[in-house]
KOLSE-847390 format. One record per atom (N, C-alpha, C): residue in one letter; x, y, z; residue number from 1. Coordinates in nm, 4 decimals, decimal comma, always signed. Layout:
  residuo      east     north        up  num
        A         X         Y         Z  NUM
...
***
This chain:
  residuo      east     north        up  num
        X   -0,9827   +0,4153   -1,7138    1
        X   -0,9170   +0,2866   -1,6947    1
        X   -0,9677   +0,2245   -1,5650    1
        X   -0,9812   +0,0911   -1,5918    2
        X   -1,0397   +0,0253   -1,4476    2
        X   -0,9304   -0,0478   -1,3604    2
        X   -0,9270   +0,0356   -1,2488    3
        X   -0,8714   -0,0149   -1,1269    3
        X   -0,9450   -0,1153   -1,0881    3
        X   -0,8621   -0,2836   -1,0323    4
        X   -0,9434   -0,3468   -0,9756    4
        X   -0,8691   -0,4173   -0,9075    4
        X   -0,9224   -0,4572   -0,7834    5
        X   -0,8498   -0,5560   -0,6909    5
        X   -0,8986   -0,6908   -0,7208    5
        X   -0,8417   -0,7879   -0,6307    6
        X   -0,8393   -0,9379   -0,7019    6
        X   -0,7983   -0,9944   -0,5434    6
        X   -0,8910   -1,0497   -0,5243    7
        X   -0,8574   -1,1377   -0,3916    7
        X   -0,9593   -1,2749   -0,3965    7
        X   -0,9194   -1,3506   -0,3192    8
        X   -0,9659   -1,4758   -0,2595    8
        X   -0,9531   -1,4458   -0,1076    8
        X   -1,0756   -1,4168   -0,0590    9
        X   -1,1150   -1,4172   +0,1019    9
        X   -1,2167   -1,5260   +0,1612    9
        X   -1,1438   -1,5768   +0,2820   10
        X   -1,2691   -1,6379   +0,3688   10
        X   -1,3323   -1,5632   +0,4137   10
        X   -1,4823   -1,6982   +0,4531   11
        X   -1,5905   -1,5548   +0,4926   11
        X   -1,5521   -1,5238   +0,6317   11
        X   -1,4557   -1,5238   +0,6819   12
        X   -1,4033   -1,4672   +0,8179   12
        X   -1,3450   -1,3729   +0,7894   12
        X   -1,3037   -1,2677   +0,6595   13
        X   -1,2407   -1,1645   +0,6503   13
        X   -1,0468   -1,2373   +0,6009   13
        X   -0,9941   -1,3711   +0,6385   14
        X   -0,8839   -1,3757   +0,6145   14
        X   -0,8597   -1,3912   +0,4531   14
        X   -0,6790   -1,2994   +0,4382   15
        X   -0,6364   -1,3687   +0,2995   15
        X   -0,5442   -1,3983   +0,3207   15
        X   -0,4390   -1,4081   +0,4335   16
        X   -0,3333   -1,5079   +0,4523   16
        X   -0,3309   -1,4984   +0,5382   16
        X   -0,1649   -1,5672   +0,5724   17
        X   -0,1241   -1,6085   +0,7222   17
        X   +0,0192   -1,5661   +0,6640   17
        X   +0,0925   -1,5307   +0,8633   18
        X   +0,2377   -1,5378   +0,8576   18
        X   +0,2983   -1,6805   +0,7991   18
        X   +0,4146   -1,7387   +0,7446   19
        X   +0,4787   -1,7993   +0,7685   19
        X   +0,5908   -1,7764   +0,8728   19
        X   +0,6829   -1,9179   +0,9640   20
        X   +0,7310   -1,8670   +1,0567   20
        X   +0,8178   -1,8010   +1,0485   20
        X   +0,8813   -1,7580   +0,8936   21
        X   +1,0050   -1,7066   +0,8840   21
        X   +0,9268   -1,5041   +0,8445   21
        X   +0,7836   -1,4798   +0,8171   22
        X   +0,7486   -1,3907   +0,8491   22
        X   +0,6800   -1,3701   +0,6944   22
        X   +0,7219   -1,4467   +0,6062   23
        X   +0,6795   -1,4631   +0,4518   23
        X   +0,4971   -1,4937   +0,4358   23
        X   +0,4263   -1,4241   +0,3407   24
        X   +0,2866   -1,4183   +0,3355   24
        X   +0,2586   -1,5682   +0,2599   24
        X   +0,1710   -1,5831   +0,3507   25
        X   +0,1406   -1,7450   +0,2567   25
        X   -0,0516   -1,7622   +0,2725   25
        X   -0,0671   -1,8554   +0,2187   26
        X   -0,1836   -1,8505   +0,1429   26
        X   -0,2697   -2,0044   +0,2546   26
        X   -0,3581   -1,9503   +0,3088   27
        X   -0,4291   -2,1030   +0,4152   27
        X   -0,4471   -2,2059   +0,3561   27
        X   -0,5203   -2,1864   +0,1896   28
        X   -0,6185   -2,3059   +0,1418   28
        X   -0,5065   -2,3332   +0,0224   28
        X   -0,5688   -2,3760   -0,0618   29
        X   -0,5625   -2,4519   -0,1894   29
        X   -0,6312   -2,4847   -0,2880   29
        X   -0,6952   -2,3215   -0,3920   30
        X   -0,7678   -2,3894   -0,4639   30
        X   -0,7229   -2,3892   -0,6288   30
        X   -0,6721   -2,4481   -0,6954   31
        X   -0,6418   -2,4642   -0,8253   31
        X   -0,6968   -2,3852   -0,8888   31
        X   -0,8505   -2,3827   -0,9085   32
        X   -0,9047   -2,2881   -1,0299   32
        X   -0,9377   -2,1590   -0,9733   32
        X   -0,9021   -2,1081   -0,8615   33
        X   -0,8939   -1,9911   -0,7936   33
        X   -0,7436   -1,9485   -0,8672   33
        X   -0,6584   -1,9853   -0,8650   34
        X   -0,5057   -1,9857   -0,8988   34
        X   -0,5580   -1,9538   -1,0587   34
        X   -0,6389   -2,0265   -1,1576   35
        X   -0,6305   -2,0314   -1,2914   35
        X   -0,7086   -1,8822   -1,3245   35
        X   -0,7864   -1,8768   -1,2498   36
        X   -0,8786   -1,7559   -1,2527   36
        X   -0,8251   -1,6198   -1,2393   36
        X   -0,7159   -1,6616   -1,1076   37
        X   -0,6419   -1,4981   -1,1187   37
        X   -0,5595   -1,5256   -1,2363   37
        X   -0,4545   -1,6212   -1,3033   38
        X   -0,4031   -1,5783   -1,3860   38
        X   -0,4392   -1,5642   -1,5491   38
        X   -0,6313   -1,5881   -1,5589   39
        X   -0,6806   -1,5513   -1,6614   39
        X   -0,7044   -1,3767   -1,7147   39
        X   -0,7744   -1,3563   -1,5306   40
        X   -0,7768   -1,1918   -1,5292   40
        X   -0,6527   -1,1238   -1,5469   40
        X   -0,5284   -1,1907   -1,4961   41
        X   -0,4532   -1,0701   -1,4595   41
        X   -0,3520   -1,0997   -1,5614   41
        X   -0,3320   -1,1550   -1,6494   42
        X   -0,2392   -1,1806   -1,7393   42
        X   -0,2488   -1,0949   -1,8468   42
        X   -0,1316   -1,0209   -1,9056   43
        X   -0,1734   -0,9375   -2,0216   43
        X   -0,1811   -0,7445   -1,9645   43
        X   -0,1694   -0,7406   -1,7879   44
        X   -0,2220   -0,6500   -1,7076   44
        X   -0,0823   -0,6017   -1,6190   44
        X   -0,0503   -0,4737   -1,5968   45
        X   -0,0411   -0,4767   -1,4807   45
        X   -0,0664   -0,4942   -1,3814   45
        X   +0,0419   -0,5353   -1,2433   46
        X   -0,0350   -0,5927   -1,1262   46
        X   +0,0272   -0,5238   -1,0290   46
        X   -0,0420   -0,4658   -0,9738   47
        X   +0,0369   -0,3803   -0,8439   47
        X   +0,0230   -0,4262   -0,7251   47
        X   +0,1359   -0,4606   -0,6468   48
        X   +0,1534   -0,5666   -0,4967   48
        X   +0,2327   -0,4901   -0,3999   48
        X   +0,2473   -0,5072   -0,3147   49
        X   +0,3633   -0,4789   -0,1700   49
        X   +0,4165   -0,5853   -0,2088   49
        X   +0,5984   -0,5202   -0,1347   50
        X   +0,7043   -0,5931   -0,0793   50
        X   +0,7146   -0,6914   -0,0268   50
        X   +0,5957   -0,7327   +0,0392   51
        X   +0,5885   -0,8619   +0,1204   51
        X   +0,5381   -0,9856   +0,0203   51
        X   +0,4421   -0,8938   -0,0632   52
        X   +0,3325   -0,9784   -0,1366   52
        X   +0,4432   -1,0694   -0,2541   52
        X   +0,5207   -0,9501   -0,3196   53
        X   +0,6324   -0,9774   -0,4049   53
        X   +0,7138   -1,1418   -0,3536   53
        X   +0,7692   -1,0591   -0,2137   54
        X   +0,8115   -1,1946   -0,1382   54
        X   +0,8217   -1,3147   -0,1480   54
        X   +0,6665   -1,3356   -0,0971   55
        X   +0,5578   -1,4450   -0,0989   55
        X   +0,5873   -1,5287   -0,2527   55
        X   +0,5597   -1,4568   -0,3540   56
        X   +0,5860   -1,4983   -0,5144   56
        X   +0,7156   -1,5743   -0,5402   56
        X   +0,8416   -1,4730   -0,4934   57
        X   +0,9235   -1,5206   -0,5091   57
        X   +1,0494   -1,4232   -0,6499   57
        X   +0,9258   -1,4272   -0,7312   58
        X   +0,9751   -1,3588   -0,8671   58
        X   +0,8310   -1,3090   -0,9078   58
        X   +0,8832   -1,2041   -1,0137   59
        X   +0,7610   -1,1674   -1,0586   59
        X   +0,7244   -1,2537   -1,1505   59
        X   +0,5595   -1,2681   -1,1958   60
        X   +0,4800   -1,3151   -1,2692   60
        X   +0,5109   -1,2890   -1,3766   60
        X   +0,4938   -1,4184   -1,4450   61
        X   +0,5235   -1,3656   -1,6311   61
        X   +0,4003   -1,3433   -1,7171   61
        X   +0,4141   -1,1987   -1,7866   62
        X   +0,2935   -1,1820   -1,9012   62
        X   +0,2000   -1,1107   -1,8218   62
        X   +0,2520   -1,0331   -1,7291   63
        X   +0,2415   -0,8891   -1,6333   63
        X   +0,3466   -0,7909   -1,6240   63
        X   +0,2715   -0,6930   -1,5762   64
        X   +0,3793   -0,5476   -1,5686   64
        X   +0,3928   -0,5905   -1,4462   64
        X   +0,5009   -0,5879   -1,3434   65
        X   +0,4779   -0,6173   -1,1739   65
        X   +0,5030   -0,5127   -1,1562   65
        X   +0,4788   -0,4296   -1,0765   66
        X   +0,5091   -0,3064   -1,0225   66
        X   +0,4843   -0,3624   -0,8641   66
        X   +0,5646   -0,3010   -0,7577   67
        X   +0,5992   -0,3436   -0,6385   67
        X   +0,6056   -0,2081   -0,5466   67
        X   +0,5094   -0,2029   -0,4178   68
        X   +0,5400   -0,0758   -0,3580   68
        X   +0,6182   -0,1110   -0,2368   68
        X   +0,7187   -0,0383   -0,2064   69
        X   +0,7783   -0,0955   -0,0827   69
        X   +0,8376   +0,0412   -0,0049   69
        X   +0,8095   +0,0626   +0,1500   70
        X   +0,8882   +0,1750   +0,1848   70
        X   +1,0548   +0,1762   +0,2132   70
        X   +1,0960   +0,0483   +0,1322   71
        X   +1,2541   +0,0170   +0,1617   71
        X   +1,2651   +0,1113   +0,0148   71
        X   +1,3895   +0,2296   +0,0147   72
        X   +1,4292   +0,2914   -0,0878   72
        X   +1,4948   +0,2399   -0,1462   72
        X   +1,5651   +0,1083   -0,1444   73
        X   +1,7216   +0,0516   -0,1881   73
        X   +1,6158   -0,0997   -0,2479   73
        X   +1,5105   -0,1227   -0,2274   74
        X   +1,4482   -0,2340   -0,2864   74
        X   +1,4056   -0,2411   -0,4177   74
        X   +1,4979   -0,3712   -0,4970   75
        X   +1,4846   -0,4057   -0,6100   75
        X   +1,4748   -0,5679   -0,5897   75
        X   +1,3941   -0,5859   -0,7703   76
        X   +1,3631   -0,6990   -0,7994   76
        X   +1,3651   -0,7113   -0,9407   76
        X   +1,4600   -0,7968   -1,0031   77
        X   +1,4761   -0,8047   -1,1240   77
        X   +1,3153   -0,8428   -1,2079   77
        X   +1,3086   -0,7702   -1,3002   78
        X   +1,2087   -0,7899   -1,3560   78
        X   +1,0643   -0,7361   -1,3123   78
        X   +1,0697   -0,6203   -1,2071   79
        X   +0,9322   -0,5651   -1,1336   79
        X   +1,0025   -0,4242   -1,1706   79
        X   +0,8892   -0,3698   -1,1254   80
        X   +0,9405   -0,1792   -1,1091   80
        X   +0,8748   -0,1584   -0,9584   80
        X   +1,0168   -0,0970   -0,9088   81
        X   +0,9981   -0,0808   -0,7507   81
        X   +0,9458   +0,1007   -0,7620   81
        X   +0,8125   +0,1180   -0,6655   82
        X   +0,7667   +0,2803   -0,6540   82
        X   +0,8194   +0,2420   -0,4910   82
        X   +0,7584   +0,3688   -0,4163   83
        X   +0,7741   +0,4012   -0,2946   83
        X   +0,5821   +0,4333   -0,2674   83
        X   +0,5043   +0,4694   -0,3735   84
        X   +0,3860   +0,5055   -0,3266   84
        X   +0,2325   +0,4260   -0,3922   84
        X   +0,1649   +0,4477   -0,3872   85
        X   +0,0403   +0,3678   -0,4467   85
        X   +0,0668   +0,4790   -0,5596   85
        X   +0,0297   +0,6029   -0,5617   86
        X   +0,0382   +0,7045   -0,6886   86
        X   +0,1111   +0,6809   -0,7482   86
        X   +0,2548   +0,6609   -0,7456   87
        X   +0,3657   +0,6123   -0,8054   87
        X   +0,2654   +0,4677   -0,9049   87
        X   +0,2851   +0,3659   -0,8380   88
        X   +0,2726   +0,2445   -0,8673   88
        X   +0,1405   +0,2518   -0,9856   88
        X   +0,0262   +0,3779   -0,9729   89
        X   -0,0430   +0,3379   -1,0853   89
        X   -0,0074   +0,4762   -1,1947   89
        X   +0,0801   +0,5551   -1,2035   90
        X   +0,1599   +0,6083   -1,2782   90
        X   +0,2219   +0,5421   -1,3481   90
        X   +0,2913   +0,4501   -1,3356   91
        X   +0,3718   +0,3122   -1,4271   91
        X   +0,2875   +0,2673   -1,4772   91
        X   +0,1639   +0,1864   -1,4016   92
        X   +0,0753   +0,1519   -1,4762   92
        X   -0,0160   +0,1399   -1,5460   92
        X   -0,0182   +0,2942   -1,5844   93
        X   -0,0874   +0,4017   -1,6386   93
        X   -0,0344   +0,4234   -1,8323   93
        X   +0,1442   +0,3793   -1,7466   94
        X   +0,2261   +0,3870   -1,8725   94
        X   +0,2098   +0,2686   -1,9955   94
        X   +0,1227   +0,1139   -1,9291   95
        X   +0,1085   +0,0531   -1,9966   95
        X   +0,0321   +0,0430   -2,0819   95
        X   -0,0184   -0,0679   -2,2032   96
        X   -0,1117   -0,0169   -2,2947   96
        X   -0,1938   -0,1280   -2,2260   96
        X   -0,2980   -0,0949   -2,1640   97
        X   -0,4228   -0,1469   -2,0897   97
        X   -0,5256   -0,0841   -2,0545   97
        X   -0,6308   -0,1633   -2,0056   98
        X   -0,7644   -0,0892   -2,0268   98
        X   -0,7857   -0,1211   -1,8470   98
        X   -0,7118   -0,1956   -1,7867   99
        X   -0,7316   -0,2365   -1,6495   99
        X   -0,6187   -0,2612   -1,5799   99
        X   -0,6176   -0,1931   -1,4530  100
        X   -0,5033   -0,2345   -1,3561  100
        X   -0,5127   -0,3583   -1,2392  100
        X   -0,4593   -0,4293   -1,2176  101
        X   -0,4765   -0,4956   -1,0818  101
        X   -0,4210   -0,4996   -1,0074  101
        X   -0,4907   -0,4721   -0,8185  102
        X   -0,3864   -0,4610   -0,7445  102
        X   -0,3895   -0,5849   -0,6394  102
        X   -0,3029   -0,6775   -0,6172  103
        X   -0,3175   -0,8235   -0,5931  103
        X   -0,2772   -0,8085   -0,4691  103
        X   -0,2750   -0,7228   -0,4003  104
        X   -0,2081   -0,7184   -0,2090  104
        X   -0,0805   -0,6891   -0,1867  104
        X   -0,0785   -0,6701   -0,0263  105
        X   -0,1588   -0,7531   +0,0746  105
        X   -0,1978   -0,6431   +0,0889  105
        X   -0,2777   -0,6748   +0,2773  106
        X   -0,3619   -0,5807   +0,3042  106
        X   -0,3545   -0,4582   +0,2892  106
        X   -0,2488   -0,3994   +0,3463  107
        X   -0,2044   -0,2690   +0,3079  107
        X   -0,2318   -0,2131   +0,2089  107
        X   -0,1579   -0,2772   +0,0839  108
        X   -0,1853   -0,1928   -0,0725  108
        X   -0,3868   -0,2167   -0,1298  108
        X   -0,4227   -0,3243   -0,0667  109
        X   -0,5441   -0,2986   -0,0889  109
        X   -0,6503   -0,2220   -0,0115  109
        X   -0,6119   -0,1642   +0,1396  110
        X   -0,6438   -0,0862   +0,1736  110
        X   -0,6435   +0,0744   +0,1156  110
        X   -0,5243   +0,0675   +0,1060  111
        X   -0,4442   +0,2181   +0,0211  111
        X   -0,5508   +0,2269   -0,1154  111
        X   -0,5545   +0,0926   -0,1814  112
        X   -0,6525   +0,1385   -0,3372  112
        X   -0,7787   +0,0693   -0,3473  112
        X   -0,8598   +0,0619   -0,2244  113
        X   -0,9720   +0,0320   -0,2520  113
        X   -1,0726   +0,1826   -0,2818  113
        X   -1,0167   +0,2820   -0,1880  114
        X   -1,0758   +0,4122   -0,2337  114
        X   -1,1094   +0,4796   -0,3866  114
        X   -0,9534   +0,3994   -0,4755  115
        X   -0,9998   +0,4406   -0,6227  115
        X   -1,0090   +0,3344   -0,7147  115
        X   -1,0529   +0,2418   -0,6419  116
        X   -1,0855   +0,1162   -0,7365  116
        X   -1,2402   +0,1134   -0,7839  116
        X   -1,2435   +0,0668   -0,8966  117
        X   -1,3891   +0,0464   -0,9487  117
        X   -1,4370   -0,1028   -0,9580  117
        X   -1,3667   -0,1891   -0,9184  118
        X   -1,4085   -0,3600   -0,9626  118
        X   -1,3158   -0,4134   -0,8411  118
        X   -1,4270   -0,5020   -0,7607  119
        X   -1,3654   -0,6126   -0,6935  119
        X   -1,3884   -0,7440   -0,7751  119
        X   -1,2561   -0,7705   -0,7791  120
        X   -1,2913   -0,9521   -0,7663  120
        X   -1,2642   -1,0460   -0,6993  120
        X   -1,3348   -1,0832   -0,6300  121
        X   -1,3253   -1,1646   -0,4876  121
        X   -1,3860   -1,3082   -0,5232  121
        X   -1,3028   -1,3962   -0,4870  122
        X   -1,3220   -1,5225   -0,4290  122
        X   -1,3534   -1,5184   -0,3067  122
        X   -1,5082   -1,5585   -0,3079  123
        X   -1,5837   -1,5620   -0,1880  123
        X   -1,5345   -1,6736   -0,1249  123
        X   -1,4530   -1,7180   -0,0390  124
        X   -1,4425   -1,8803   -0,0064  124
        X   -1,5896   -1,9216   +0,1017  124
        X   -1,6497   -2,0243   +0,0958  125
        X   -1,7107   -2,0329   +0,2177  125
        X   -1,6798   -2,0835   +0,3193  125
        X   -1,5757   -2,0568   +0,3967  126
        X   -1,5476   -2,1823   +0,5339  126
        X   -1,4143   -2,0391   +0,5788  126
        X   -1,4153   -2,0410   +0,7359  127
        X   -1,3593   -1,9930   +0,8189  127
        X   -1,1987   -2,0189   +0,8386  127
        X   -1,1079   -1,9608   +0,7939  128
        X   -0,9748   -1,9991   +0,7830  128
        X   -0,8420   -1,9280   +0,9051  128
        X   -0,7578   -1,9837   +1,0099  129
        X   -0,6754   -1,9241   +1,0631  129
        X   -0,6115   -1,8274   +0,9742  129
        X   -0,5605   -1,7233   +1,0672  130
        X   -0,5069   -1,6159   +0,9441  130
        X   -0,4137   -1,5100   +1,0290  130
        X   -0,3827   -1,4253   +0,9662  131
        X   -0,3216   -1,2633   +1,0298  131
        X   -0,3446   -1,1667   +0,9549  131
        X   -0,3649   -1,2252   +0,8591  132
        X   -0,3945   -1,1191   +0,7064  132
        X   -0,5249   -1,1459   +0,6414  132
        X   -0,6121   -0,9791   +0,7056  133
        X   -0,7678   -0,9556   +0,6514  133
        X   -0,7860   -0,8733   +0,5181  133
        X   -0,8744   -0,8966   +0,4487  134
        X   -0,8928   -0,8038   +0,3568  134
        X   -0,9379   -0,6970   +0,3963  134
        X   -0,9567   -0,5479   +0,4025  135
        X   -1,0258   -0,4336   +0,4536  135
        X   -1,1302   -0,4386   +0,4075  135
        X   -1,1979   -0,4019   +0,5531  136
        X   -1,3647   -0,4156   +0,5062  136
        X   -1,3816   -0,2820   +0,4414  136
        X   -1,5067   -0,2912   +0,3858  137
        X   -1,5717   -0,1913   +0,2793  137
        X   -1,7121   -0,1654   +0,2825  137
        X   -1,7070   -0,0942   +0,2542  138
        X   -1,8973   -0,0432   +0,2362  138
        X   -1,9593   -0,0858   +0,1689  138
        X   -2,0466   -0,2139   +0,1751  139
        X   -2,0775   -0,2632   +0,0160  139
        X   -2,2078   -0,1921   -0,0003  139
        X   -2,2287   -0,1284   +0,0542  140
        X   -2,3764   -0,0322   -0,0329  140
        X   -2,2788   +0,1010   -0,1545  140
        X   -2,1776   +0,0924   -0,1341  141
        X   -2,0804   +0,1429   -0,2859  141
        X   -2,0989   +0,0891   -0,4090  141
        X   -2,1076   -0,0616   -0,3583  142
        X   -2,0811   -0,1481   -0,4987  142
        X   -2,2127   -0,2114   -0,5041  142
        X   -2,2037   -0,2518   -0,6343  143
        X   -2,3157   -0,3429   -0,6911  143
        X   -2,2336   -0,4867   -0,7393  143
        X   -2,3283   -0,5827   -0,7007  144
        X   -2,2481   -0,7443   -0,7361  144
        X   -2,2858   -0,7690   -0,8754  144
        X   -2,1997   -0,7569   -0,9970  145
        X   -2,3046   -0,8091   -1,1306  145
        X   -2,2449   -0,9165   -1,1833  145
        X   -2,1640   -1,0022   -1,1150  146
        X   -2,1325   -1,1663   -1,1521  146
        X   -2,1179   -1,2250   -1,0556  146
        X   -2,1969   -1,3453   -1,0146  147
        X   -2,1487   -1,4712   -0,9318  147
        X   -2,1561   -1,5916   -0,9874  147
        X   -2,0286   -1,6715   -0,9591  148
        X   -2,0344   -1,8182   -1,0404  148
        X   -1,9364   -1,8706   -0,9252  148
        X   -2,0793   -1,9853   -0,9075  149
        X   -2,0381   -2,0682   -0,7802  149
        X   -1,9465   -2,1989   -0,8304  149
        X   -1,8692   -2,1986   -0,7029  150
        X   -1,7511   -2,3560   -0,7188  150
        X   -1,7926   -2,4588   -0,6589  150
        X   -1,8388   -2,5601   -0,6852  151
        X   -1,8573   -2,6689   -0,5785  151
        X   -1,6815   -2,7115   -0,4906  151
        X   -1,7526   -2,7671   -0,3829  152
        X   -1,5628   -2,8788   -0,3621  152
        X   -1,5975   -3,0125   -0,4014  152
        X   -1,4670   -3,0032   -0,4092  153
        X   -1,4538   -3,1683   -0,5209  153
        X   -1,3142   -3,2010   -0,4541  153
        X   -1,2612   -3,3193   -0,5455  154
        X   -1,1167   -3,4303   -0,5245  154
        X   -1,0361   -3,2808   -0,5166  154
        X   -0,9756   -3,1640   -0,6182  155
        X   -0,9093   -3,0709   -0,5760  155
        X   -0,9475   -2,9218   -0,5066  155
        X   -1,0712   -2,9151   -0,4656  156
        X   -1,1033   -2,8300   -0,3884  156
        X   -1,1318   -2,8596   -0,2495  156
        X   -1,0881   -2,8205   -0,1232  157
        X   -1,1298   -2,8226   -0,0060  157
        X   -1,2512   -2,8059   -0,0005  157
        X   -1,3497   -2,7316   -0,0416  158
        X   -1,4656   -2,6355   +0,0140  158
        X   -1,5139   -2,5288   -0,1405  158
        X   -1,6593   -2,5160   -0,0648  159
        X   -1,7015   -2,4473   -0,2191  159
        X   -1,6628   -2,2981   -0,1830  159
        X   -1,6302   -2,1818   -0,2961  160
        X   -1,6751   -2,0837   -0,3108  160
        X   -1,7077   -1,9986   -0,4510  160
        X   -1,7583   -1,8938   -0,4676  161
        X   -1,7995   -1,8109   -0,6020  161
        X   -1,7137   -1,7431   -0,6194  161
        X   -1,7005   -1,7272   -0,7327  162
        X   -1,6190   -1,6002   -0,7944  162
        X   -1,7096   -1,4409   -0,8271  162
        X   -1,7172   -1,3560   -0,7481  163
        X   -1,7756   -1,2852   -0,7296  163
        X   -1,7521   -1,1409   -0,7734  163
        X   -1,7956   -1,0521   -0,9086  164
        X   -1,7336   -0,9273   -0,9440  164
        X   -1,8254   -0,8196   -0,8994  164
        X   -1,7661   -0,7186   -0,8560  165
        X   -1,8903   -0,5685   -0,7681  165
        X   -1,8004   -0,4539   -0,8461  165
        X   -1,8404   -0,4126   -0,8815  166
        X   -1,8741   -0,2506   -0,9369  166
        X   -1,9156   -0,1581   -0,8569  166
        X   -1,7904   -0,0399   -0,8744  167
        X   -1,8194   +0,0301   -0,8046  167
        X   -1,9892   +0,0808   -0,8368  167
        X   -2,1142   +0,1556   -0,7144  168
        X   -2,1994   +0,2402   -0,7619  168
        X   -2,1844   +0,3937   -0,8684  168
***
C-alpha cells in the first residue's frame, strides 16, 4: 500500500503560518492547488495532527480522517482520534484502499516521511512568511516522475508545479 504525503510548499521550505489565536493557516491562495488535493485525496484515508484537524475545522467529506493527537481525551465527531503515527496507519490500513495520505503538519510529516513512498508537493515558486516548514529530505531517495507546471493568472498569485517523487 502506498503511503504518501501531500503538501504545497514554498521554495523557502514554508507550509504555514501561526494564526494569532495559535490556529494553522495557510500564506497563499491557490484554488487548483485546493482542487488537486481534493482529487488525490478523496475516496482515501487522510492522516493529520490535532492542530492540522483544527485548522479544517471538521473533518473532510469522502475521507477516512484519522487524527493524531498527544491529548488522550481528544475527540472529533466524525475522525478517529490515535495517540501514534502506527496507530493512525493501522486504521488506515483497515480501509479498503490502495493509498494512504498524510496531509500534516510538520510534525506528522516528519514522523512519516521515513515510510512514505510518494511525495506530492506543490512546488510554489515565490518565498512566503511562515512558522511552519516542511522537513527537509534527502532527495537523492526519490526520483521526480511527474511535473505539471501552473502559470499565475486572475486566481493564482504566482506560478507553481505539481510535482510527484517516488521513493528510490
Amino acid at each position: 500500500m502506498k503511503i504518501s504525503l501531500i503538501a504545497a510548499v514554498a521554495q523557502n521550505g514554508m507550509i504555514g503560518r501561526n494564526r494569532p489565536d495559535g490556529t494553522p493557516d495557510l500564506p497563499w491562495h491557490l484554488p487548483d492547488d485546493f482542487a488537486f488535493f481534493k482529487r488525490k485525496t478523496s475516496q482515501h484515508p487522510i492522516i493529520m495532527g490535532r492542530k492540522s484537524m483544527d485548522a479544517l475545522g471538521k473533518p473532510l467529506p469522502n475521507r477516512t480522517n484519522i487524527v493524531i493527537s498527544r491529548r488522550a481525551d481528544y475527540t472529533m465527531p466524525g475522525a478517529i482520534s490515535v495517540s501514534t503515527l502506527d496507530d493512525a496507519l493501522t486504521e488506515a490500513h483497515k480501509t479498503d484502499t490502495d493509498e494512504i495520505f498524510v496531509i500534516g503538519g510538520a510534525e506528522i510529516y516528519a514522523l512519516a516521511l521515513p515510510v512514505a513512498t510518494t511525495l506530492y508537493l506543490t512546488e510554489i515558486h515565490r518565498d512566503y512568511d511562515g512558522d511552519t516548514r516542511f522537513p527537509d529530505f534527502d532527495r537523492s531517495q526519490w526520483r521526480e516522475t511527474a511535473r505539471v507546471p501552473h502559470p499565475a493568472d486572475d486566481r493564482h498569485e504566482t506560478t507553481f508545479d505539481f510535482v510527484t517523487y517516488e521513493r528510490k
